[in-house]
C-alpha positions in Angstrom: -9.2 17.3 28.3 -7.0 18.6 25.4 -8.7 18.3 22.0 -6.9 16.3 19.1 -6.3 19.9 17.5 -4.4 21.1 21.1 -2.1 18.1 21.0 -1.4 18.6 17.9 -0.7 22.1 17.9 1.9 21.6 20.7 3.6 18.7 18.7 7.3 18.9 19.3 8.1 18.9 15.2 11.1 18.1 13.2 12.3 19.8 10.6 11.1 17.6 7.6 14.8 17.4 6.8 15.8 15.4 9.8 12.8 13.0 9.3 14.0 12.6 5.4 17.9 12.2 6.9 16.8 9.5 9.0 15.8 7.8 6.0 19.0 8.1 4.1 17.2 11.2 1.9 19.1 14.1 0.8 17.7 17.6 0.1 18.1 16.6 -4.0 15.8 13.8 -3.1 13.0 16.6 -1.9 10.8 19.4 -3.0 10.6 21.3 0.1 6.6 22.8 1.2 7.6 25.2 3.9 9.8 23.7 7.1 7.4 20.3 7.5 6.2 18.8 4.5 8.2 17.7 1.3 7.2 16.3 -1.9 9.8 13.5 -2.5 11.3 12.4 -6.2 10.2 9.7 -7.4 14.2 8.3 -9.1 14.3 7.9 -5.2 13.6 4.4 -6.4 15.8 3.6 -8.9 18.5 4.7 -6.5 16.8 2.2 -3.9 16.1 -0.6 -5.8 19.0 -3.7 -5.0 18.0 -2.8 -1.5 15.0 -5.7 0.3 11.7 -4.6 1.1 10.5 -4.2 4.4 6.9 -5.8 5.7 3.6 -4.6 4.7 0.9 -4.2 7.0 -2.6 -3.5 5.8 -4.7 -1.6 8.6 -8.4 -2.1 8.5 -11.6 -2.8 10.4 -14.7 -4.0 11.6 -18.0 -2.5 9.7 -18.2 1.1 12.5 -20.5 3.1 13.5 -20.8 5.9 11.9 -18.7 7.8 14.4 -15.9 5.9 12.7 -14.1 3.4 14.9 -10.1 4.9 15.0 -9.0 3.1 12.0 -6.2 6.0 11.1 -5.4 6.8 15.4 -4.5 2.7 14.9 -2.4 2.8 12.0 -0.6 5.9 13.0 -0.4 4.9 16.9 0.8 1.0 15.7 3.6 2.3 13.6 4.7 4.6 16.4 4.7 1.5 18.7 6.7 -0.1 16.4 9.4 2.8 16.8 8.9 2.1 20.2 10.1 -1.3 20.2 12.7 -0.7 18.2 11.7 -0.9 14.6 12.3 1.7 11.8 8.8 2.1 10.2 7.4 4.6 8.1 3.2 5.3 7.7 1.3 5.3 4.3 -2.0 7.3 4.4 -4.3 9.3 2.2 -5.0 12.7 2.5 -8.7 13.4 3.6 -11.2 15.4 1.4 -12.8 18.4 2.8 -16.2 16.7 2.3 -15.8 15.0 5.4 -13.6 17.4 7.1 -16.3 19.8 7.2 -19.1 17.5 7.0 -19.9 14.8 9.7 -16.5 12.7 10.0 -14.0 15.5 10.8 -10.1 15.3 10.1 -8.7 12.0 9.1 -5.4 12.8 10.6 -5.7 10.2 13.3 -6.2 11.7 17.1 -5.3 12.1 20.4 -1.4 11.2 20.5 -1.4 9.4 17.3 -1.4 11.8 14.8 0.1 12.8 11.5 1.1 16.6 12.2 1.1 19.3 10.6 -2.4 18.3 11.7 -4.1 21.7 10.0 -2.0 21.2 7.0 -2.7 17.5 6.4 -6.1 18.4 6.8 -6.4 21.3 4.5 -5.1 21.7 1.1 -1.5 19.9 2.2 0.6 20.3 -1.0 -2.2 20.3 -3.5 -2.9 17.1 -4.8 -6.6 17.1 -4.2 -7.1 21.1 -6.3 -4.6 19.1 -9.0 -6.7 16.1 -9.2 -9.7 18.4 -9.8 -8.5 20.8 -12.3 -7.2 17.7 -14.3 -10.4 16.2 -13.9 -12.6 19.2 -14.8 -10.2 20.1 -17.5 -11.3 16.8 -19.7 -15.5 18.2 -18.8 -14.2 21.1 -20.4 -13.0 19.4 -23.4 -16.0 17.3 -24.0 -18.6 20.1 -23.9 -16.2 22.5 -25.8 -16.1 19.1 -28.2 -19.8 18.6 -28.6 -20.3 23.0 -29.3 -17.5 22.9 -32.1 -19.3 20.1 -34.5 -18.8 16.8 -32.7 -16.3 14.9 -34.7 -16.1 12.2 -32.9 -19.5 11.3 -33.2 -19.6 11.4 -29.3 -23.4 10.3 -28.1 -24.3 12.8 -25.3 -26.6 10.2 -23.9 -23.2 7.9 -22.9 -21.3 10.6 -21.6 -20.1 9.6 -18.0 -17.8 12.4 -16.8 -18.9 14.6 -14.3 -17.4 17.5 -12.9 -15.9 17.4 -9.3 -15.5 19.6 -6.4 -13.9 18.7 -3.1 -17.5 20.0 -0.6 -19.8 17.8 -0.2 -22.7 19.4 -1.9 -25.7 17.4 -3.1 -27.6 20.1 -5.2 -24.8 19.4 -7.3 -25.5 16.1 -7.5 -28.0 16.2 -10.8 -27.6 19.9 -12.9 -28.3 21.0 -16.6 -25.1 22.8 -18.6 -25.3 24.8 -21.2 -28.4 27.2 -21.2 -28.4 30.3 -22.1 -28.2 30.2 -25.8 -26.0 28.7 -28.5 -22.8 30.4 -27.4 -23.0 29.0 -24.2 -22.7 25.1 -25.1 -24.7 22.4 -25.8 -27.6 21.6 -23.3 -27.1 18.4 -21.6 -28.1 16.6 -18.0 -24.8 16.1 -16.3 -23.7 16.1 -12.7 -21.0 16.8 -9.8 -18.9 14.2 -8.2 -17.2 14.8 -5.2 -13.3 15.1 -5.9 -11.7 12.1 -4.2 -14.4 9.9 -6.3 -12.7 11.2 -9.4 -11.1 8.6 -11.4 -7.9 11.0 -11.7 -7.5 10.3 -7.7 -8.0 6.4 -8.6 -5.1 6.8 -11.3 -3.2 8.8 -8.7 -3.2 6.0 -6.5 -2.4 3.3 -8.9 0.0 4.6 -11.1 4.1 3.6 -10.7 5.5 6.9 -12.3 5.0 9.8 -15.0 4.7 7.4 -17.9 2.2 5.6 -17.0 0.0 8.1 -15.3 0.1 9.8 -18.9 -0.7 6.6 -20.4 -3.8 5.8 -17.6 -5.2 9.4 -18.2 -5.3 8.8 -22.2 -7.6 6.1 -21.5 -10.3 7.2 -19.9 -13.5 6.3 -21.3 -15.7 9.4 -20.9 -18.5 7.8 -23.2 -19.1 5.9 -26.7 -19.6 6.8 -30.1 -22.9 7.4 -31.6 -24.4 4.4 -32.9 -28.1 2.5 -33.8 -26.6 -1.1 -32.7 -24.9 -1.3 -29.1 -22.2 -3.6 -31.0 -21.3 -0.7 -33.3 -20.4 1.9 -30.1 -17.1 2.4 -29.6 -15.4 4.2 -26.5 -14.4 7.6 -26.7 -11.5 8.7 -24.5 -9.4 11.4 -23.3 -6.7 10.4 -25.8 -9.3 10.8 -28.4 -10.1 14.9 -27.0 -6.6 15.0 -27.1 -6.5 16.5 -23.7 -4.8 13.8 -21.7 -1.2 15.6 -22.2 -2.4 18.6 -20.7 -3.9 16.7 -17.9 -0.8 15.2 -16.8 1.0 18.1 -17.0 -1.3 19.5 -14.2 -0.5 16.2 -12.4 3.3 16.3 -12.7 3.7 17.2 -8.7 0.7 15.5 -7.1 2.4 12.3 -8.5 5.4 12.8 -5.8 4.0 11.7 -2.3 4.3 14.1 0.8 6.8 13.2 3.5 5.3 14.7 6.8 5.7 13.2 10.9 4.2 11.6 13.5 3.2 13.1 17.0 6.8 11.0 17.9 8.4 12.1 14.6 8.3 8.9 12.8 8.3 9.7 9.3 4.8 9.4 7.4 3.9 9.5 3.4 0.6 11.4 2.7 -0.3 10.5 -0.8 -3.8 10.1 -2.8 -7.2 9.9 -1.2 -10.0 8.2 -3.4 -12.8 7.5 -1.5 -13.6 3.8 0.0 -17.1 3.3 -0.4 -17.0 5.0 -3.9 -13.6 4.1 -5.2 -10.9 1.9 -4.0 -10.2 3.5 -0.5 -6.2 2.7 -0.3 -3.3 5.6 -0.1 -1.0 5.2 -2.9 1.4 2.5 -5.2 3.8 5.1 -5.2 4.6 5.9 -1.7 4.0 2.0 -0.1 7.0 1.0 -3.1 9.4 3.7 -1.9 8.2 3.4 1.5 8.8 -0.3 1.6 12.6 0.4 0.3 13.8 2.5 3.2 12.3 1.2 6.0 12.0 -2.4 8.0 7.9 -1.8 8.3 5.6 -0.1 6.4 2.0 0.6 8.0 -0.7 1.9 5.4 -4.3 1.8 5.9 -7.3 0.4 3.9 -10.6 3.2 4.0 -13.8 2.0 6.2 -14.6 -1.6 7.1 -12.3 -5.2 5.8 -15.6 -5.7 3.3 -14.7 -2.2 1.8 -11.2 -0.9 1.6 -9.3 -4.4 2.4 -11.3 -6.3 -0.4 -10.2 -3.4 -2.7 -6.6 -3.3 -1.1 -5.6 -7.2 -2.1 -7.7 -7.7 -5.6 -7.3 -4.4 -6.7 -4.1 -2.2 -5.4 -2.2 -5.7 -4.9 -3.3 -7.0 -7.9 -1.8 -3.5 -9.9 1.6 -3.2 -7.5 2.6 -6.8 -7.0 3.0 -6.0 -3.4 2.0 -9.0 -0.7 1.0 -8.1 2.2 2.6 -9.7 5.4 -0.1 -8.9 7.9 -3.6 -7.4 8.3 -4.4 -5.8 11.7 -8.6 -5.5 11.8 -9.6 -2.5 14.5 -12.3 -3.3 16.4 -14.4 -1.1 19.2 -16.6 -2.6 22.0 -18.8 0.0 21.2 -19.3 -1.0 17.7 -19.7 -4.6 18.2 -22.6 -3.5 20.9 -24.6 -1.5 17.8 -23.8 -4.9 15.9 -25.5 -7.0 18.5 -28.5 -4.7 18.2 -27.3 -2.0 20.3 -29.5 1.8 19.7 -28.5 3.8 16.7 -25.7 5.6 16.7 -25.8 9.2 15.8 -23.3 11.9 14.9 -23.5 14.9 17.3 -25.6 13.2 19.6 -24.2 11.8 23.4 -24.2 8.0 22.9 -27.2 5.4 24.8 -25.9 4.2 28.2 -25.9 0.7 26.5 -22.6 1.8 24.9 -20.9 2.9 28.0 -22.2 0.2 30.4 -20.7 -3.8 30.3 -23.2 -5.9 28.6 -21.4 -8.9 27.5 -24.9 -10.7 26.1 -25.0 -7.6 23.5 -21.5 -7.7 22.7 -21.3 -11.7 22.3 -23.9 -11.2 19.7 -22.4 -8.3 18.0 -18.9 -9.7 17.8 -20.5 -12.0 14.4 -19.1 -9.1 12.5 -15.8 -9.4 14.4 -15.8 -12.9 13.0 -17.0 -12.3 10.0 -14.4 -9.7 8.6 -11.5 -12.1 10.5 -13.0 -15.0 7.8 -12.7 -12.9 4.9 -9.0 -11.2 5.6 -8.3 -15.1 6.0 -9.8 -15.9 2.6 -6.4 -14.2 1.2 -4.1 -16.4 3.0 -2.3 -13.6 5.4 -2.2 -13.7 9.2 -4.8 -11.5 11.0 -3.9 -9.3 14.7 -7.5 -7.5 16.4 -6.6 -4.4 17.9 -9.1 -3.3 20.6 -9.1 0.3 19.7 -10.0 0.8 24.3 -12.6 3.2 25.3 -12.5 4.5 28.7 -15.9 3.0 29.5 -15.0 -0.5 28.4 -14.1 -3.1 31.0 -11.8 -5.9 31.7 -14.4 -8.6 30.7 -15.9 -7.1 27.6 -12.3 -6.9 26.4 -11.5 -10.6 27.4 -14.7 -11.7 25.4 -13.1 -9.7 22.2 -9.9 -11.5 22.6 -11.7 -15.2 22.9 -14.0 -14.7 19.9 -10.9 -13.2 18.2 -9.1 -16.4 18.6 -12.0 -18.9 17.7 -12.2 -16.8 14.4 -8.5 -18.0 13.7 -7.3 -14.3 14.2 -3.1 -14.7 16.0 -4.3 -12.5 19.0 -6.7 -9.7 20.0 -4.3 -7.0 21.7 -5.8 -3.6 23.3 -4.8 0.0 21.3 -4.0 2.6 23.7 -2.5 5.1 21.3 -5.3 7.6 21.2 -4.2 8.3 25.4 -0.7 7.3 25.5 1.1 7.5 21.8 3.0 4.9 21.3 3.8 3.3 24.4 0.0 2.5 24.2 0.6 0.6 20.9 3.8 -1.6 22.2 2.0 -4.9 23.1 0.0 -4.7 19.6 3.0 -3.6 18.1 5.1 -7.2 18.5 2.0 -9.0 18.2 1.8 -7.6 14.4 5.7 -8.3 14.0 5.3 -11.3 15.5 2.9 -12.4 13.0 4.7 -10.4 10.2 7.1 -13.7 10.8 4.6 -16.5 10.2 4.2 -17.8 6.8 1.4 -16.5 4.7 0.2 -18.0 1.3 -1.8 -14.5 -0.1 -3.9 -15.0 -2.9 -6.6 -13.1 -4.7 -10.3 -13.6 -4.9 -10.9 -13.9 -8.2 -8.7 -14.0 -11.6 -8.9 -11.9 -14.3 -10.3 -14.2 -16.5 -13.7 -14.2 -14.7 -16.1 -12.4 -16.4 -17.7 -9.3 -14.8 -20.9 -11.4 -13.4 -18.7 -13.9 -11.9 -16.1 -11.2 -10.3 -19.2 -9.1 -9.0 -21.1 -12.7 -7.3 -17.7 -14.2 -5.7 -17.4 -10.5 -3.7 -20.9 -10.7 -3.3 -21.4 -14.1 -1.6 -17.9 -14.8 -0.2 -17.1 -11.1 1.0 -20.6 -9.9 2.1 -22.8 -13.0 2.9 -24.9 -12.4 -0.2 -27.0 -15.0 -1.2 -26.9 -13.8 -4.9 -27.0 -10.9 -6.9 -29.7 -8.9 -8.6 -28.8 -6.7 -11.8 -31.1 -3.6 -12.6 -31.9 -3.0 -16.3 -29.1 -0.6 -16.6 -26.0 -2.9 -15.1 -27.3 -5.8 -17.3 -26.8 -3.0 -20.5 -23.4 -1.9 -18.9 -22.1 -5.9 -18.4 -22.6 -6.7 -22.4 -21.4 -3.6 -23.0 -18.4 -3.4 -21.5 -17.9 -7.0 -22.2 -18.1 -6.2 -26.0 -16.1 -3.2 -25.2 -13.3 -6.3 -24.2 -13.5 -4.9 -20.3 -13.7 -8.1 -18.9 -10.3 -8.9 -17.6 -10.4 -5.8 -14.9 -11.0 -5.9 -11.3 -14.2 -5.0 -10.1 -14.6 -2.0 -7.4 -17.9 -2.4 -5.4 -19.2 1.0 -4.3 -21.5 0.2 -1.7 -22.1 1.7 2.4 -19.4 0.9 4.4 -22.3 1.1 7.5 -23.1 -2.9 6.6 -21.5 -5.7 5.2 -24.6 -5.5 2.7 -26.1 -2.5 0.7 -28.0 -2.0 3.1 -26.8 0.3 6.4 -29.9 -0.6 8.4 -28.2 -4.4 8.4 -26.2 -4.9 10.8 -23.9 -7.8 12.7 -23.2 -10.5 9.9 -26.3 -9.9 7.3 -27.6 -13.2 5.5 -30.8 -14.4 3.8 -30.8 -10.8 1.3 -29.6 -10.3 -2.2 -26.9 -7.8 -3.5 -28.5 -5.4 -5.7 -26.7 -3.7 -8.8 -27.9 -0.4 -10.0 -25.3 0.4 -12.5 -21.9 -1.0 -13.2 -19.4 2.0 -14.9 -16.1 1.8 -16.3 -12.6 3.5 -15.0 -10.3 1.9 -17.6 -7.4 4.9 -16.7 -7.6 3.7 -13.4 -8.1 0.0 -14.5 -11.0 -1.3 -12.7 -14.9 -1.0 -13.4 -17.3 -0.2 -10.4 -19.9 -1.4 -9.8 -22.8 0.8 -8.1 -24.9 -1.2 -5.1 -28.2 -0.3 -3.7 -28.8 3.9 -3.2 -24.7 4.5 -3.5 -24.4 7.7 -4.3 -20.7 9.5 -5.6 -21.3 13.0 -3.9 -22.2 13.4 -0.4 -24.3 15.8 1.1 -23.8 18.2 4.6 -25.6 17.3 7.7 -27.5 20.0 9.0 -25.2 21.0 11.5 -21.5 20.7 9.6 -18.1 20.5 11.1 -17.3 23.5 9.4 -19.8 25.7 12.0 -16.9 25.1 14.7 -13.8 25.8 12.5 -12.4 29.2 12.4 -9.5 31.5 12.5 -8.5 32.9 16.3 -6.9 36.6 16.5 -3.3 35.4 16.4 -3.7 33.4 12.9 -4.1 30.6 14.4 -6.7 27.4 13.1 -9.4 26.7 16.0 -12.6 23.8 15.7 -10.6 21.4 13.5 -11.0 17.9 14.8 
């Protein structure tokens, strides 16, 4: 059995030329990174403009296990199937953080024979953006301490200050620190944090920006706190504009802004571009790369982080919302297995072989597991656009379990329930799913969002919470009921509202599986990324830097005696 890093290692690459040629790119149109990756322009678009745009298709999925359920191996195996049949199609996806690389999850490069290759590259430090995104970031910390030691004009209140520092490892002893000891000279003594760097709100604004203008305008307001004042009426935001550091920031952002052109395992061309995380932030690749991608191509595939509760809510009301874009199709991955730990199945645990009851047919287990099939089918239909399952197959799963998918598929009013072969056979394992989703790509759709920007924050945070996740209602700690009439005063109202919560549950709970009801959403804190435009709302124990298991991916990854990278998976 080859591992995902040996097929990928013997990939059959392009020259990133050729994939940019097929596209109708020239080499003025690219900023070349070595003979396979290539940042491209972004006046790309205004050459591109008078021409139509192809269909969008969101790729997400049912709540996993936290083995992950082949969300990415889906997206890029469904786009290579649509080269297969005879579509031109291009792949949006972020680039992964080295938390998870090295932590628990592994690569996010996809696997098997549906991978994005350079798959060490794409998994590494690619072209930057991720040490660009953190330098910005920790650039504006600097600012605000260096701003507090020199006299404070700005009357900032330490107390308010929100910005932490970031570094892409998970690390969770960095998760609560004191700066600033040591004496006068060394800064004023504060409580602060780390944050891990894909939770920054500089990735967010990465992601949601439409070119250089704007991401200078989006960095200048970031609120990092509020002024100093008795009356909460009287506080007014402070923000990176204000420091004036926000100029510098975007010159250290001037590259990362250009998404990466890189390849397919079958050499269809993919864009590799932002990577905020889905359970903390908004979970979706980037504005900048679906727009151009959508100009020179019949069929874009991009891919929504986690579970349809997590990174497809945030994909339509937030990164639809912001681009415009309507999506034409939503293609929700599903795994037997999964749907077995939904219906009560043992735990599932990372590093640890999985129960029998997970590689044995037990239809009874499944039936009852496939509520959260149904569930997430329901609220992808909520937004008006066609919904295809894709059986992401695992060798132990049989013909009946499969069959039972595809008929509770179809009484959820999903178009089909088609099996995903890519991980063994590429593409050709992704044909049948492949005109199923342009099939449906066909059918009229009447996509609308959740809520509208005129609901206030309460309202935005209870229709996610009841519609989205079964709550019954919503319960607000002390601290998010200060934050709501704050930022309400603060005239925050009309943004979107970005639920960081487990993506292990359709609640805030991961111990609640299937399709939770009869429990209450709770609020711990609601906080305020006004660069990135949303506000974010903090449920349950959510917590914005991760911590290492005690055995870490990183123990198997090393360097052989040729040069070359071994244990990546």
């Amino acid at each position: 059995m080859h591992t995902d890093l040996d097929i990928a290692q013997a990939a059959k690459m392009k020259p990133i030329r050729e994939i940019a040629e097929s596209l109708g790119l020239v080499e003025d149109d690219l900023d070349l990174y070595g003979k396979y990756k290539a940042k491209v322009h972004l006046d790309v678009l205004d050459k591109l403009k008078g021409r139509p745009s192809g269909k969008y298709i969101d790729v997400t999925a049912i709540t996993p296990t936290p083995l992950g359920e082949g969300k990415t191996v889906t997206t890029v195996g469904l786009s290579q199937g649509l080269n297969a049949i005879g579509k031109k199609v291009i792949t949006c996806i972020r680039q992964p953080s080295q938390g998870p690389t090295f932590g628990i999850k592994g690569g996010a490069a996809g696997g098997g024979y549906a991978q994005v290759v350079p798959m060490e590259d794409f998994n590494l430090h690619l072209t930057g953006d991720i040490h660009a995104v953190g330098a910005a970031h920790n650039l504006l910390a600097a600012a605000i301490d260096a701003h507090l030691l020199h006299g404070n004009k700005l009357n900032i209140d330490p107390y308010s200050i929100n910005w932490n520092r970031v570094v892409d490892v998970s690390d969770r002893a960095l998760r609560n620190i004191v700066t600033g000891l040591g004496g006068k000279t060394n800064g004023v003594p504060r409580e602060t944090g780390y944050d891990i760097t894909v939770a920054s709100e500089v990735m967010a604004i990465l992601a949601l920006t439409s070119d250089l203008a704007d991401i200078r305008k989006r960095l200048g307001r970031i609120v990092i706190g509020t002024t100093a004042a008795r009356r909460r009426k009287d506080r007014k935001p402070v923000t990176a504009e204000d420091l004036q550091v926000a100029g510098a920031m975007t010159v250290l952002m001037k590259d990362a802004i250009m998404p990466t052109l890189m390849q397919t395992l079958e050499n269809t061309p993919a864009f590799v571009h932002a990577g905020p995380f889905a359970n903390i932030a908004h979970g979706n690749s980037s504005i900048i790369a679906d727009r151009i991608a959508l100009k020179l191509t019949d069929y874009v595939v991009t891919e929504s982080g986690f579970g349809a509760d997590c990174g497809m809510e945030k994909f339509f009301n937030i990164k639809c919302r912001v681009s415009g874009l309507v999506p034409d199709c939503v293609v929700l991955v599903a795994t037997v297995r999964a749907l077995k730990m939904h219906g009560g199945g043992p735990r599932v645990v990372p590093g640890k072989p999985l129960d029998p009851t997970y590689t044995h047919e037990n239809l009874t287990l499944l039936e009852k597991g496939c509520a959260n099939l149904t569930k997430h089918i329901q609220n992808a239909k909520l937004f008006g656009i066609p919904v295809v399952v894709a059986v992401n197959k695992f060798t132990a799963d049989t013909d009946a379990e499969i069959e039972l998918v595809r008929k509770k598929a179809l009484e959820a009013g999903a178009e089909g329930a088609f099996v995903s072969d890519v991980w063994a056979r590429g593409g050709e394992g992704g044909a049948a799913l492949a005109e199923a989703v342009a099939a449906a790509c066909e059918k009229p759709s009447d996509f609308k969002l959740l809520y509208p920007d005129a609901a206030s924050i309460k309202e935005k945070i209870e229709t996610i919470a009841t519609k989205i996740y079964g709550a019954d209602g919503v319960d607000y700690m002390p601290e998010a009921e200060a934050k709501v009439k704050l930022y309400t005063q603060l005239g925050y109202t009309d943004l979107p509202l970005c639920m960081a919560k487990t993506h292990l549950s359709l609640s805030h709970d991961p111990a609640l599986k299937g399709a939770p009801t009869n429990f209450r959403l709770p609020i711990r804190d609601i906080r305020a990324s006004v660069g990135a435009g949303f506000l974010y709302a903090l449920c349950g124990e959510m917590r914005t830097m991760p911590g290492l298991p005690s055995v870490p991916a990183f123990t198997k990854v090393d360097i052989d005696e040729t040069g070359k990278v071994v244990g990546l998976f």
